[in-house]
ZAMARGU-4260 file (C-alpha; in steps of 0.2 Angstrom, whole numbers, plus 5000, padded with zeros to 4 digits):
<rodrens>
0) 5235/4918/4943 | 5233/4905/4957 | 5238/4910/4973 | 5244/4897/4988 | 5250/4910/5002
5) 5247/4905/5020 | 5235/4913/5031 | 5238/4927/5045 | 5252/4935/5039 | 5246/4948/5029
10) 5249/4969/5033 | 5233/4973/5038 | 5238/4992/5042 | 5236/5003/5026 | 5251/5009/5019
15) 5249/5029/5023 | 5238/5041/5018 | 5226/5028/5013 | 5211/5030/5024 | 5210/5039/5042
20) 5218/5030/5056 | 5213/5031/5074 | 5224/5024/5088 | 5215/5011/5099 | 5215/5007/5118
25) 5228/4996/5125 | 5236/4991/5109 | 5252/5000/5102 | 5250/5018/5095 | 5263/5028/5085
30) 5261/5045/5083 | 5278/5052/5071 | 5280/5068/5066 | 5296/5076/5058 | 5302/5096/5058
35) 5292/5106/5049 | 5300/5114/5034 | 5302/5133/5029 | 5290/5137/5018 | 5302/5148/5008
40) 5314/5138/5000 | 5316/5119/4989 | 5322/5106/5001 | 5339/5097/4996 | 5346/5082/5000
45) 5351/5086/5017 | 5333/5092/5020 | 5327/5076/5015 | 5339/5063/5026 | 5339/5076/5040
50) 5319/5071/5043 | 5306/5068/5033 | 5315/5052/5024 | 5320/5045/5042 | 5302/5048/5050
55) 5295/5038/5035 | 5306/5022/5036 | 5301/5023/5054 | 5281/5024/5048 | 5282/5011/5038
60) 5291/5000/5049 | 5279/5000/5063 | 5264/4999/5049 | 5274/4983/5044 | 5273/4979/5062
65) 5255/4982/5060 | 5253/4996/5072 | 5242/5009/5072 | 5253/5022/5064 | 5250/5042/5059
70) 5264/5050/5050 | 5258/5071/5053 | 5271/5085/5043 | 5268/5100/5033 | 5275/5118/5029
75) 5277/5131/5042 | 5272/5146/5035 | 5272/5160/5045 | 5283/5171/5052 | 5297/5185/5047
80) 5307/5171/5033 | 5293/5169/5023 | 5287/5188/5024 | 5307/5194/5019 | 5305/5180/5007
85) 5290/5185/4997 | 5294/5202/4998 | 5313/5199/4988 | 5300/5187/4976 | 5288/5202/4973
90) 5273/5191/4980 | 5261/5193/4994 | 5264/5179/5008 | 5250/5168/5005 | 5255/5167/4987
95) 5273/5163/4992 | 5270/5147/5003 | 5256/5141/4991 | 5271/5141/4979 | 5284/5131/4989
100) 5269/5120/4999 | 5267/5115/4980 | 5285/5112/4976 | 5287/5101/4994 | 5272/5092/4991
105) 5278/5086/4973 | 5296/5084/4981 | 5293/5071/4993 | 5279/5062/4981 | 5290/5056/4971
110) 5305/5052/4983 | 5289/5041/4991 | 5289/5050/5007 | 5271/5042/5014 | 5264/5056/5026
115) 5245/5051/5031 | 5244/5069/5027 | 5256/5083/5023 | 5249/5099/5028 | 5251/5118/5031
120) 5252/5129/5046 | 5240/5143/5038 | 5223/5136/5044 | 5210/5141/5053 | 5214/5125/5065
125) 5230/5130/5067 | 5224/5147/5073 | 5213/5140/5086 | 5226/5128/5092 | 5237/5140/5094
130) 5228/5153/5103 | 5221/5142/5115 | 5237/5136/5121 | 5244/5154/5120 | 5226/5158/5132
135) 5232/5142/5145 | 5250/5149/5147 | 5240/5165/5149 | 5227/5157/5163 | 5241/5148/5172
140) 5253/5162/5175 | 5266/5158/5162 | 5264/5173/5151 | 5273/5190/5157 | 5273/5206/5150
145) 5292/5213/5143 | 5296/5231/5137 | 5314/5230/5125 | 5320/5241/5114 | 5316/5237/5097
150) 5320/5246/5079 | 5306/5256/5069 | 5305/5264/5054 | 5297/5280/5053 | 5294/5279/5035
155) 5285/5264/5038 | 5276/5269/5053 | 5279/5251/5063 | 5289/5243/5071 | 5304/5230/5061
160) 5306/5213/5063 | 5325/5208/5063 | 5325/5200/5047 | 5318/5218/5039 | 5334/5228/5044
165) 5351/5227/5040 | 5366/5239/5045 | 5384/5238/5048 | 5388/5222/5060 | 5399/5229/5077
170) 5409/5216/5077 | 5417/5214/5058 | 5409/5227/5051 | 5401/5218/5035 | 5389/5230/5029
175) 5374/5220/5025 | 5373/5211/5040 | 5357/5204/5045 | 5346/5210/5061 | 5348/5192/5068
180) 5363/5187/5061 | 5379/5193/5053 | 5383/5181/5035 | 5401/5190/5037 | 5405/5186/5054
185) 5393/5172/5058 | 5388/5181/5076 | 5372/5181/5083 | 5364/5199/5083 | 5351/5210/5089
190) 5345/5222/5077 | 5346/5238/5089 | 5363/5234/5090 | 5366/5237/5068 | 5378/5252/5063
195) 5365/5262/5053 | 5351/5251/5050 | 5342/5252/5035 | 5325/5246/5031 | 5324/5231/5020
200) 5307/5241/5014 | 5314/5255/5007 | 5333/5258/5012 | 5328/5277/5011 | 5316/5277/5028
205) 5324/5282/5043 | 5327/5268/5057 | 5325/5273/5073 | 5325/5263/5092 | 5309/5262/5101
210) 5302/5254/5115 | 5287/5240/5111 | 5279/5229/5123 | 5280/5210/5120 | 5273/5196/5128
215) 5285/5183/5137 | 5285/5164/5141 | 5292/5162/5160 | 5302/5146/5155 | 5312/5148/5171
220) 5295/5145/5180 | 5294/5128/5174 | 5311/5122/5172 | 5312/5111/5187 | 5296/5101/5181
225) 5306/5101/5163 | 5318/5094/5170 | 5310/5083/5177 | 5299/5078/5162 | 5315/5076/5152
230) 5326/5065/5161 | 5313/5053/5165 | 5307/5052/5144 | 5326/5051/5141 | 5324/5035/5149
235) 5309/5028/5145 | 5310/5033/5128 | 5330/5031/5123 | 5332/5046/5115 | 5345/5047/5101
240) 5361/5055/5107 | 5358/5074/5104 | 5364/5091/5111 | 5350/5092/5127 | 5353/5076/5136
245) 5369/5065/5135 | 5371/5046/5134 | 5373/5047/5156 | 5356/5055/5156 | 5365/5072/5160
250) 5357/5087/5156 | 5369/5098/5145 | 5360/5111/5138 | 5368/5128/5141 | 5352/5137/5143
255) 5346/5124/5155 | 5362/5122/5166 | 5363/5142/5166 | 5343/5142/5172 | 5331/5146/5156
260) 5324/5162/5155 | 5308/5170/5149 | 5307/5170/5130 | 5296/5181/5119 | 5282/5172/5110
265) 5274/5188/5100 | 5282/5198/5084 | 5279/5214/5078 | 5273/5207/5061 | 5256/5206/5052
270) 5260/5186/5043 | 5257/5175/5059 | 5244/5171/5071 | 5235/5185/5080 | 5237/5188/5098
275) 5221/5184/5106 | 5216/5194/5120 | 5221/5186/5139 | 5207/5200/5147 | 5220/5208/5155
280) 5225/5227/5156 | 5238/5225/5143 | 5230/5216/5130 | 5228/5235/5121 | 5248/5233/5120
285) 5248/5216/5110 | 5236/5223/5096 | 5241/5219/5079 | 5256/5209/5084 | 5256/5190/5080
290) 5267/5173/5089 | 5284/5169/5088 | 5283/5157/5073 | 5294/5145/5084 | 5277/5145/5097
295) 5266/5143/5082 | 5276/5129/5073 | 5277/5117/5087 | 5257/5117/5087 | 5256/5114/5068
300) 5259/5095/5071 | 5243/5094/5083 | 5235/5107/5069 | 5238/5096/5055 | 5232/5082/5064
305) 5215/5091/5067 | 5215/5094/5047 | 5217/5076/5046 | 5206/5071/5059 | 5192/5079/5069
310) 5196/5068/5081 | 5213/5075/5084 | 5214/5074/5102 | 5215/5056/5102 | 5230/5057/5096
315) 5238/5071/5106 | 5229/5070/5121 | 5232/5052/5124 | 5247/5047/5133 | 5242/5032/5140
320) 5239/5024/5123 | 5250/5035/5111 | 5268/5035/5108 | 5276/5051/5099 | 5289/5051/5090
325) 5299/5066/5084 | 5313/5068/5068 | 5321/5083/5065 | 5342/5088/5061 | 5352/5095/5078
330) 5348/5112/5075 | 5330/5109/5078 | 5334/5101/5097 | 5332/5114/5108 | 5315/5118/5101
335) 5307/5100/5102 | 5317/5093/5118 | 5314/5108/5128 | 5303/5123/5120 | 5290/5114/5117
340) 5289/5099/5129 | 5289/5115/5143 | 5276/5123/5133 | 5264/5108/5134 | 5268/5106/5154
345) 5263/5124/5154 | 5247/5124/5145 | 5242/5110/5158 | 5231/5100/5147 | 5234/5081/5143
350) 5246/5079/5131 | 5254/5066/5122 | 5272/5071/5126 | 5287/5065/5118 | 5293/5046/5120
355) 5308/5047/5109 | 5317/5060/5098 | 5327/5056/5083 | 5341/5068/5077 | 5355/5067/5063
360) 5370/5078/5059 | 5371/5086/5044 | 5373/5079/5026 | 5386/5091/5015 | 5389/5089/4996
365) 5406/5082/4989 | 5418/5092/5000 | 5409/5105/5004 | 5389/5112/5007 | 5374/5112/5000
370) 5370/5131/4994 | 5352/5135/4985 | 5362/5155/4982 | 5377/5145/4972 | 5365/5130/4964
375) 5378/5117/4975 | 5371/5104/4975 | 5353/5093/4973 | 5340/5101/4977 | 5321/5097/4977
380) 5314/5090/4958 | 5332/5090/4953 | 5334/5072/4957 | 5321/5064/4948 | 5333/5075/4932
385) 5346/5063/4937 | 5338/5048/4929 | 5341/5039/4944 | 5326/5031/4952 | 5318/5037/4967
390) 5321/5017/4977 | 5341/5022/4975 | 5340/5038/4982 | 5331/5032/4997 | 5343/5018/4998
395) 5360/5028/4997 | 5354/5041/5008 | 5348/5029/5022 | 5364/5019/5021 | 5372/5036/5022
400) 5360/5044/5034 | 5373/5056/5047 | 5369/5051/5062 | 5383/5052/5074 | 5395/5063/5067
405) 5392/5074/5047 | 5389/5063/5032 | 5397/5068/5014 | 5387/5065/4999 | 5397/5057/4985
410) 5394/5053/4967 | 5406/5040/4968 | 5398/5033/4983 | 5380/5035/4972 | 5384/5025/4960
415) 5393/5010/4967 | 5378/5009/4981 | 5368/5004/4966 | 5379/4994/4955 | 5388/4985/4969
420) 5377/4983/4983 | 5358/4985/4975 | 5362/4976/4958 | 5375/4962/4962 | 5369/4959/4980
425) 5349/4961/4982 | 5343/4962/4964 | 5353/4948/4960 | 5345/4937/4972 | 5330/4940/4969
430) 5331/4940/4952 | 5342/4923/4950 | 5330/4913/4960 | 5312/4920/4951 | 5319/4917/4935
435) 5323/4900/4939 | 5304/4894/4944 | 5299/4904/4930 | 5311/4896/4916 | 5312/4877/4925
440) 5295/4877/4935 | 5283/4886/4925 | 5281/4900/4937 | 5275/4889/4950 | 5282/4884/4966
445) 5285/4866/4965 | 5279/4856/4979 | 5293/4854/4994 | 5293/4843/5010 | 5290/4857/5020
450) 5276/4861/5031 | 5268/4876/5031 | 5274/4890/5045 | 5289/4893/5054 | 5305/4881/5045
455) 5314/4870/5061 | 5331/4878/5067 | 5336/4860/5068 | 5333/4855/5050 | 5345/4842/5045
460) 5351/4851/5030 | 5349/4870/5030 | 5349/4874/5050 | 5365/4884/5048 | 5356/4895/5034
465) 5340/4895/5046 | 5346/4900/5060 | 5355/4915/5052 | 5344/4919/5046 | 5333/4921/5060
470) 5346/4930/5072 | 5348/4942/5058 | 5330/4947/5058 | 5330/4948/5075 | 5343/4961/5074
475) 5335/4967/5060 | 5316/4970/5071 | 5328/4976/5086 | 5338/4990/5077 | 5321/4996/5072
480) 5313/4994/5086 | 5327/5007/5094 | 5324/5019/5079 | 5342/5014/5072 | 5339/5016/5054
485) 5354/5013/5046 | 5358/4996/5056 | 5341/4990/5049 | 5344/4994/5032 | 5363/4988/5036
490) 5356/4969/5042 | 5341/4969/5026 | 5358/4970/5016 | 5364/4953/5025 | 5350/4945/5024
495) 5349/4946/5005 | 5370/4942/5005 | 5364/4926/5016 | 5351/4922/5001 | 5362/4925/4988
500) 5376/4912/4995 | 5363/4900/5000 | 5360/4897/4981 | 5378/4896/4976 | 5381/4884/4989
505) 5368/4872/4985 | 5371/4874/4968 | 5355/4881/4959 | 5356/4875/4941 | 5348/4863/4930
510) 5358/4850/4933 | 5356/4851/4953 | 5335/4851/4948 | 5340/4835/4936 | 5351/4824/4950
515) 5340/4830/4965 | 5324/4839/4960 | 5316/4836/4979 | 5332/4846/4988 | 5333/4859/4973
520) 5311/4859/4975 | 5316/4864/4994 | 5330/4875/4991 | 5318/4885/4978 | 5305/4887/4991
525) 5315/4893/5003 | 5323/4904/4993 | 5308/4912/4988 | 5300/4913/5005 | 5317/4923/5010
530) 5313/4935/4996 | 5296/4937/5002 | 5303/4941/5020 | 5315/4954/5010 | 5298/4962/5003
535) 5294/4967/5021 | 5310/4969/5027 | 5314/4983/5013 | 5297/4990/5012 | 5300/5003/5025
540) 5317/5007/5016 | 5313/5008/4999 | 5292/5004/4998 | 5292/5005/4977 | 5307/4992/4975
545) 5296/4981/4989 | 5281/4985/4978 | 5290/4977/4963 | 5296/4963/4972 | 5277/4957/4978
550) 5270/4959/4959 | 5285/4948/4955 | 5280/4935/4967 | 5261/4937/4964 | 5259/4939/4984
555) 5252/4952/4997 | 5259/4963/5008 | 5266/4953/5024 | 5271/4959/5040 | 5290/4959/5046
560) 5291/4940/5052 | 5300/4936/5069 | 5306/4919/5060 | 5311/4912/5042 | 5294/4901/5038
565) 5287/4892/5022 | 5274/4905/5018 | 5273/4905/5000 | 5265/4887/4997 | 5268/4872/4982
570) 5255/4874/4969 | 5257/4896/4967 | 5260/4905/4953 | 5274/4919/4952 | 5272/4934/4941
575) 5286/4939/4930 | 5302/4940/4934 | 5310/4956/4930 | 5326/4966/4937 | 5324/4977/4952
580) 5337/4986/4947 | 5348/4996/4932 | 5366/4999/4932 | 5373/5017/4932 | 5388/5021/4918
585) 5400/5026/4929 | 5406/5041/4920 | 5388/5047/4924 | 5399/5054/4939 | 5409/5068/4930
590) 5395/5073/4922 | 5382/5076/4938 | 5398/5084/4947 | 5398/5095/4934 | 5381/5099/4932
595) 5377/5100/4952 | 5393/5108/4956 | 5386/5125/4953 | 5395/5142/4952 | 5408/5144/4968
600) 5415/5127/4962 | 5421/5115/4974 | 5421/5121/4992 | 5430/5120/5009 | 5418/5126/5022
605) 5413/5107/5028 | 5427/5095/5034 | 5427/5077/5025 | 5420/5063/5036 | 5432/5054/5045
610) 5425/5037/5037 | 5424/5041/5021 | 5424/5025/5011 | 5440/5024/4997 | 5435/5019/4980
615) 5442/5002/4974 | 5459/5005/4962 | 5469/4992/4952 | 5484/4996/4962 | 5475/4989/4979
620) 5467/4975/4968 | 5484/4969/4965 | 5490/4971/4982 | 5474/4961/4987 | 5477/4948/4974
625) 5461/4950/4964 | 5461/4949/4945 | 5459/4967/4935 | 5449/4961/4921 | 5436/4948/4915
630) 5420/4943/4921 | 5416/4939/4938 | 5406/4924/4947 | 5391/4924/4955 | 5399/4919/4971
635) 5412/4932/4971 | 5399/4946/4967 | 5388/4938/4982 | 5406/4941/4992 | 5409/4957/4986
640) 5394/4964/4993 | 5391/4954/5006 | 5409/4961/5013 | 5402/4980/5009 | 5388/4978/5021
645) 5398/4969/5034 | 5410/4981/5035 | 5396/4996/5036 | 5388/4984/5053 | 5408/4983/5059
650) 5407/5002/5057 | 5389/5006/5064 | 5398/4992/5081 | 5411/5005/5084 | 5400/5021/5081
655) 5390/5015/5097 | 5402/5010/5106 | 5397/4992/5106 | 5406/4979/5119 | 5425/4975/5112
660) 5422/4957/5108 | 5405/4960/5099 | 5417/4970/5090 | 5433/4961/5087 | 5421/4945/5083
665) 5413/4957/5070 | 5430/4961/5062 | 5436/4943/5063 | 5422/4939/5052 | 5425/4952/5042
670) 5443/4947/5038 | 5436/4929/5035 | 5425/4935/5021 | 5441/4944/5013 | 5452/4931/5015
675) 5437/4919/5006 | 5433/4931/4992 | 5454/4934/4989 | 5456/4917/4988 | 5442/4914/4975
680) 5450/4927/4962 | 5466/4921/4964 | 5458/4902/4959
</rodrens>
């Protein structure tokens, strides 16, 4: 098919994982990373969001941008979890995280998660990465020697790691209380501390107390370069509100306003890292002891680069060209905003530091949490058993993504993301105005009065339309550009709303092409060049559906555009139109709560979101004055969701705090829409 697309606006940067990528001098670089999963367990949905979703859109956005982009994650597979975890399975470690490595990897696939590479923590470069920072701290003075008390089994003959006792806890007596934590109680524990511990080996073996010597990092020896080091990337990088740093650039941290204190980086454990020998008296001590899986973690995203890459370092020792950014949920904070940005300081080598860290809250399941113990909730492969495809799960879970305060997953919520928002907003667009050059063009573009490039904001007819167009993808590139993923997705949404009522209000149909086929040639054209600046805009958020949309249009990738332009020239052939989307029976509901509501039934250990979006009834229909029943226009559907989206940017306004009369102009808007679409179902 003949193609008539304008030149040098193509995505040159390869979508991930395609070929290696290395950053280059004085342009822009960005390095992502997001929190490396446990290897012992099958992500769920709040896994998903929390992360590795999130650090994707942000990939692909800047790769849309046409940055030099690496995209780095993999399992983390050492430490006590995945030991305790084989041994319930009945496996050997290695066999255990080549098991859920697998089930990660297929997971992600097919939710279209594009890592450049999704590695593993077990590798020999892991090993050497890791030892020769542990070998710097050591060289530099940061390493101290610690004797504590620590449980052993004598039927054993070593010592236990907390996660291989269990006891009585001291403070609510549960009697299987773990040797870091207590499940009945919730408390923090220390394993010496168990009423008569048991091993997790063989409950028969005696436990006993003795003394073992452990190796220490003296955090408190470079906390005021820390500091330091975080206030200033707080600034420069505008870190995502989270629990170190808050929005006054005040460090809030408990640890750090109480003075950190050294923290052990070696376990008594034979699944880890080795210690490698400092050359000092006490390296006898460390024999057979491994790292703290926290130490060793941290390293895996520069270890997985160098599994990528043998040229690794330019990546992560490259801050004057390189940019990192971090995703991870709030529990992981502490470990990226602090542990290891002073570990890095300590190792005194040239790191690439972190420039901005992105955190959500959590995501819990219909009312409650997600729990893998009583099969609550989606977890893993299971979506792809739902039926619903892989774009719409990105999609809902983006528009829902927690990131000031919890976020409730809803079927309800599911459902009507893809039937009101996806099907009647976006896909109709898109499909109304292809289906038209294809049934009244031929499939190809008729010849309009427009020049190639960027269309005038003063155009005597459509300058309105154009210059909405424009501020919104200014709004659009900005929110990205601030790592604000939800707005983006939020103002994609309006720009397809925008689309959808510029047809309706010139018209489209055949009788507009008969009376004035030069406007209805220019308002085609301009519709479809909108729907090729949608294939960009949504490619970060949902890269199959934006995949779908450029075979449609017969038209390469293209980079995010600044400004609405006549790209798509007279004379081009479109492919063939087809629906982006499917609608979901909305009795599907009932049936997935039942299938995913797994065995402790419906729970109250997570508090309902304050916002939580009420489901449309025929009692507030009536009271709004829209009809029940019969079929509804084009233009009220187009008002329908374009009302949804504004609504979710009126809501994201407040969540930030934005200026009152960016706000109340929002919500006068907002009430304007209503008022329009109420008055269109009462006609």
């Amino acid at each position: 098919m003949t193609r008539n697309v304008r030149e040098n606006i193509s995505r040159l940067i390869p979508d991930p994982g395609q070929s290696a990528v290395l950053p280059k001098d004085g342009e822009t670089n960005i390095l992502i990373t997001s929190a490396l999963p446990y290897c012992n367990n099958v992500p769920h949905l709040g896994n998903i969001i929390g992360s590795v979703l999130s650090a994707d859109v942000f990939s692909r956005y800047n790769r849309a941008r046409n940055r030099r982009t690496l995209y780095i994650c993999g399992t983390d597979e050492y430490g006590t979890a995945s030991e305790t975890a084989a041994l319930k399975e009945g496996v050997t470690p290695r066999e255990l995280c080549d098991k859920y490595h697998a089930v990660h990897k297929e997971t992600y696939e097919w939710f279209d998660i594009g890592f450049d590479l999704f590695g593993r923590t077990s590798t020999p470069y892991h090993t050497e990465i890791c030892q020769s920072v542990y070998l710097n701290l050591g060289k530099n003075d940061y390493l101290e020697k610690q004797v504590k008390d620590q449980t052993y089994c004598d039927g054993c003959v070593k010592f236990l790691a907390d996660r291989y006792v269990e006891g009585i806890c001291p403070h609510c007596g549960f009697p299987d209380a773990r040797g870091d934590q207590c499940d009945g109680c919730s408390r923090t524990l220390d394993a010496i501390d168990l009423i008569e511990p048991r091993c997790l080996l063989d409950r028969s073996h005696k436990v006993v107390t003795r003394s073992s010597s452990h190796m220490y990092f003296k955090l408190d020896a470079i906390q005021p370069r820390l500091e330091e080091w975080i206030k200033e990337s707080y600034k420069e990088g505008k870190w995502s509100p989270n629990a170190t740093i808050n929005t006054e650039g005040e460090i809030v941290d408990a640890r750090v306003k109480t003075g950190l204190r050294p923290t052990p980086v070696t376990r008594d454990l034979t699944w880890g890292v080795p210690i490698p020998p400092l050359g000092r008296e006490d390296d006898k001590e460390m024999d057979g002891k491994v790292l703290y899986v926290w130490f060793d973690a941290v390293n895996g995203y520069a270890s997985i680069t160098a599994n990528y890459t043998p040229e690794w370092r330019q990546w992560w020792h490259n801050p004057e060209n390189v940019k990192l950014y971090q995703f991870m949920g709030k529990d992981n904070v502490y470990f990226h905003t602090i542990y290891f940005p002073g570990m890095l300081l300590a190792d005194g080598g040239h790191w690439t530091m972190l420039h901005h860290v992105s955190t959500t809250e959590y995501l819990n399941y219909e009312g409650g949490k997600f729990s893998k113990s009583k099969n609550r909730g989606v977890f893993g492969p299971q979506a792809k058993e739902t039926g619903i495809p892989a774009s719409v799960w990105r999609y809902y879970l983006l528009a829902t993504r927690p990131e000031t305060q919890d976020a409730m997953f809803s079927w309800a919520d599911c459902i009507a993301a893809n039937n009101n928002v996806l099907l009647k907003n976006f896909g109709n667009f898109v499909n109304r105005a292809l289906k038209f050059v294809s049934s009244q063009y031929n499939g190809i573009i008729p010849e309009s009065s427009d020049e190639p490039g960027p269309l005038s904001p003063n155009d005597p007819l459509d300058s309105e339309f154009i210059n909405e167009v424009n501020a919104l993808l200014k709004e659009y590139v900005d929110a990205l550009e601030s790592v604000k993923i939800r707005l983006g997705l939020q103002i994609a949404m309006l720009v397809s709303n925008r689309g959808n009522g510029y047809l309706q209000a010139a018209g489209l149909n055949k009788m507009f092409l008969a009376e004035n086929p030069q406007r209805c040639a220019q308002v085609v054209s301009r519709a479809v060049n909108l729907i090729y600046v949608l294939s960009a805009l949504i490619y970060p958020y949902m890269p199959s559906t934006s995949e779908a949309i450029l075979e449609q249009l017969n038209a390469p990738a293209r980079v995010i555009p600044e400004v609405l332009s006549t790209d798509i020239l007279g004379g081009h052939h479109i492919g063939k139109p087809d629906h982006l989307f499917k609608p979901i029976d909305e009795k599907m509901e009932a049936v997935w709560k039942g299938k995913f509501e797994g065995s402790g039934g419906v729970s109250q250990e997570a508090p309902a979101p304050k916002r939580k979006p009420k489901k449309a009834t025929a009692d507030n229909a009536r009271v709004n004055g829209v009809k029940e029943n019969g079929p509804k226009s084009e233009e009220a559907l187009a008002l329908e969701a374009r009302i949804l989206e504004h609504g979710q940017y009126v809501r994201s306004l407040k969540e930030k705090k934005e200026a009152k009369e960016v706000i109340d102009a929002a919500v006068v808007e907002l009430k304007k829409l209503k008022t329009e679409l109420a008055a269109l179902e009462k006609a």
